[in-house]
C-alpha positions as CSV (number, residue, x, y, z in Angstrom):
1,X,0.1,-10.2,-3.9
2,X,2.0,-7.5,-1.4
3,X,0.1,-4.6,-0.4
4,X,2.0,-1.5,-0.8
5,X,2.5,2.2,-0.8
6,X,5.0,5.1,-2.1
7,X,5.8,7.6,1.1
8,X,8.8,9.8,2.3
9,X,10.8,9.1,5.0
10,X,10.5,10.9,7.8
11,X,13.1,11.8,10.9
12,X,11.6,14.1,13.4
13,X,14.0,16.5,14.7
14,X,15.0,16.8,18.8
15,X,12.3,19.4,19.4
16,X,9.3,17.7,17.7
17,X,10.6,14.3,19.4
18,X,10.1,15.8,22.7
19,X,6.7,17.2,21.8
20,X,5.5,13.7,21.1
21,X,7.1,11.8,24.0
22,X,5.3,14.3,26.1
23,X,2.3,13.5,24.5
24,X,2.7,10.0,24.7
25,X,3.3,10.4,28.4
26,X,0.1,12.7,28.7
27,X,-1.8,10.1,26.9
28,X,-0.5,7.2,28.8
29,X,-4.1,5.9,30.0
30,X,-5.7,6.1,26.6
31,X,-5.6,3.3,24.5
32,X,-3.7,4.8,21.5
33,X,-1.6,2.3,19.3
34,X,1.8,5.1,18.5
35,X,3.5,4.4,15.4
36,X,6.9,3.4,16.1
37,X,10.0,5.9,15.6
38,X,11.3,3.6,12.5
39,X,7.5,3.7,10.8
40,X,7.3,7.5,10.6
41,X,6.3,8.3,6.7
42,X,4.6,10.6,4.7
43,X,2.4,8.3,2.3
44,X,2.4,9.9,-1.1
45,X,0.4,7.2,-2.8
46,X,-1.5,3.9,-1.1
47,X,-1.6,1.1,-3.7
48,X,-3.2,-1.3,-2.3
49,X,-2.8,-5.4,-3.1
50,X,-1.0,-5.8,-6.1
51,X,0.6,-8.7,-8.1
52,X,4.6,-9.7,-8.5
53,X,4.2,-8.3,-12.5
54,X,2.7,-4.7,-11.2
55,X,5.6,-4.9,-8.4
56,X,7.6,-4.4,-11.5
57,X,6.4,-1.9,-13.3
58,X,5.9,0.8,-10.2
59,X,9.5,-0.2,-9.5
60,X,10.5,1.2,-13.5
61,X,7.9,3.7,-12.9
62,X,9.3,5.4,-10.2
63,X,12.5,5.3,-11.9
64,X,11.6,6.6,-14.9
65,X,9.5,9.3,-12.2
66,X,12.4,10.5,-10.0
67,X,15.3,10.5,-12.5
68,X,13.3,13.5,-13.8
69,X,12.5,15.1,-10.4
70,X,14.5,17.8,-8.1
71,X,14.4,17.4,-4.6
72,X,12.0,20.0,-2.7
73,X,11.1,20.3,0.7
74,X,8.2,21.5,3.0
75,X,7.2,22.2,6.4
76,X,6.0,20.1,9.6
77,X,3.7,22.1,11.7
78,X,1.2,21.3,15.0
79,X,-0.7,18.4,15.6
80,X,-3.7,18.0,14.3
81,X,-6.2,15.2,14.8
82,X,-9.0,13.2,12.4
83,X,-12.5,12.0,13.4
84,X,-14.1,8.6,12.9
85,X,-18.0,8.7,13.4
86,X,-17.1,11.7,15.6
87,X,-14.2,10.4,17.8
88,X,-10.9,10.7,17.7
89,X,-9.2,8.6,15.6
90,X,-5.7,9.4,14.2
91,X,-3.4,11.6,16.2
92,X,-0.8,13.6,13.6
93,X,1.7,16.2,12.4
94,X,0.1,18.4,9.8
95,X,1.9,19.7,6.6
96,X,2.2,22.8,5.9
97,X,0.9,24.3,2.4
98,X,3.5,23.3,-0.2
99,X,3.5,24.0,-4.1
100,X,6.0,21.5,-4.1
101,X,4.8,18.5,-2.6
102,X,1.8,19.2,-4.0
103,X,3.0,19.6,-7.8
104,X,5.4,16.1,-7.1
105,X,2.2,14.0,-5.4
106,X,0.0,15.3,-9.0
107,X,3.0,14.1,-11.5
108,X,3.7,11.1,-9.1
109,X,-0.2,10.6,-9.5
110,X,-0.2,10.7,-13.2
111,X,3.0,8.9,-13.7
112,X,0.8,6.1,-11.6
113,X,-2.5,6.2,-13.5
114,X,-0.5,5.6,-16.7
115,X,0.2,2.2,-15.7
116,X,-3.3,1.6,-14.9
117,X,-3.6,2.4,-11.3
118,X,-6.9,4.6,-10.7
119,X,-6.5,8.4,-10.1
120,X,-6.7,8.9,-6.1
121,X,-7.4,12.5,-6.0
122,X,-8.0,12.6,-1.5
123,X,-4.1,13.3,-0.7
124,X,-4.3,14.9,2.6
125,X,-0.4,15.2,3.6
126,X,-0.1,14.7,7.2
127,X,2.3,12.9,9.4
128,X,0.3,10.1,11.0
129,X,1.6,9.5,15.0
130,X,-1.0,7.3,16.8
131,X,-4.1,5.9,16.1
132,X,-6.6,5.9,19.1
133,X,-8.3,3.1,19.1
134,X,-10.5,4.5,22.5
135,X,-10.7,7.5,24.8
136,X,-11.9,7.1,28.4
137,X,-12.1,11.0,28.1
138,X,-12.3,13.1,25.2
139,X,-12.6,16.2,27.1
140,X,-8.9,16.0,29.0
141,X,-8.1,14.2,25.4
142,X,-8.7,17.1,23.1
143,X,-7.5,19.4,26.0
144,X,-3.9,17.2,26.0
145,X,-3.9,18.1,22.1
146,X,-4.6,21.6,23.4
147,X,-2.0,22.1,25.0
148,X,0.7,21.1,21.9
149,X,-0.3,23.6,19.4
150,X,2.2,25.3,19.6
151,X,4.5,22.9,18.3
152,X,7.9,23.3,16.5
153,X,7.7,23.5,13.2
154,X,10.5,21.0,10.9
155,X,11.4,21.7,7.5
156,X,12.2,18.4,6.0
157,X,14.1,18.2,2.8
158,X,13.2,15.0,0.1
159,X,15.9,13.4,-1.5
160,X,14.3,10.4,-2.3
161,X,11.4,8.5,-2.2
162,X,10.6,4.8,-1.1
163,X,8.2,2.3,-2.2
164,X,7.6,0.4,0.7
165,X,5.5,-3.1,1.2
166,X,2.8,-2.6,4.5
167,X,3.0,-6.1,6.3
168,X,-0.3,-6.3,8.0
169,X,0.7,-8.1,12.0
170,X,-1.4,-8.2,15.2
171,X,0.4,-5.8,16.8
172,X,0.9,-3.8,14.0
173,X,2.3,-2.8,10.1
174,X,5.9,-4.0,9.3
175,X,7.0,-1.8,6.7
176,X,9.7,-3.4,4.3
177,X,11.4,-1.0,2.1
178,X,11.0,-2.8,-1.1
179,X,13.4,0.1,-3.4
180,X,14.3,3.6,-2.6
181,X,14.4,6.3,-5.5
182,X,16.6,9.0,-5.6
183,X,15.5,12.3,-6.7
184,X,18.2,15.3,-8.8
């Protein structure tokens, strides 16, 4: 079994790397677990645990998928956060309102469910950047994410997509790109 996941690669640009070194920085006595520069994704479909013979068929899949696909692109915007039980728990970029990643993730999601995977209908696109795993002060905390708003905005432009296997470690996922699939 590998546990796996479809996503887009992501490369922040100079401005929005700045942003998040100085949050990192600002953060420094929290104990937030950052994703690592060479991690950074946009998961377009979690798959879960699945066997060597399903490996296969998302592999033709996803070919079959993206041969008939144009590139598109959308917009990074500020940083947002998600709760857990009502603390912080995942620090990220949010996505801005796209047509066309959200008409892609629907055919991706029905190009899926054909080969028997279950319809996941919660796709909330967003940029994940740490996950906070406890805050000695959630009023400086949320003041911190205050203070980055602002942020740049990024267009990024998809190519391609990658199917990628999550290697669960202590000190964190390994991500092995298992194929990439190219896009018109």
């Amino acid at each position: 079994m590998k546990r796996v996941f479809v996503a887009i690669k992501i490369e922040l640009n100079d401005q929005f790397k700045q942003v998040w070194q100085q949050l990192k920085n600002d953060l420094k006595q929290e104990n937030i677990r950052w994703v690592p520069d060479e991690n950074l994704h946009l998961t377009l479909r979690f798959l879960g645990n699945v066997a060597p013979h399903q490996v296969e068929q998302v592999e033709a899949a996803l070919d079959g998928f993206c041969y008939t696909q144009n590139g598109f692109s959308f917009q990074l915007e500020r940083l947002g956060h998600f709760k857990k039980r009502g603390k912080p728990a995942v620090i990220f970029i949010d996505i801005a309102q796209s047509d066309a990643l959200a008409d892609f993730v629907n055919k991706l999601e029905n190009t899926l469910t054909e080969i028997g995977f279950d319809p996941n209908m919660k796709f909330k696109p967003h940029l994940t950047l740490g996950r906070v795993k406890h805050v000695k002060d959630e009023h400086a905390f949320y003041n911190c994410l205050d203070r980055f708003d602002q942020a740049p905005a990024q267009q990024i432009d998809v190519r391609q997509i990658v199917f990628y296997e999550s290697i669960l470690k202590p000190d964190g996922p390994e991500y092995k790109v298992m194929k990439r699939f190219k896009l018109n």
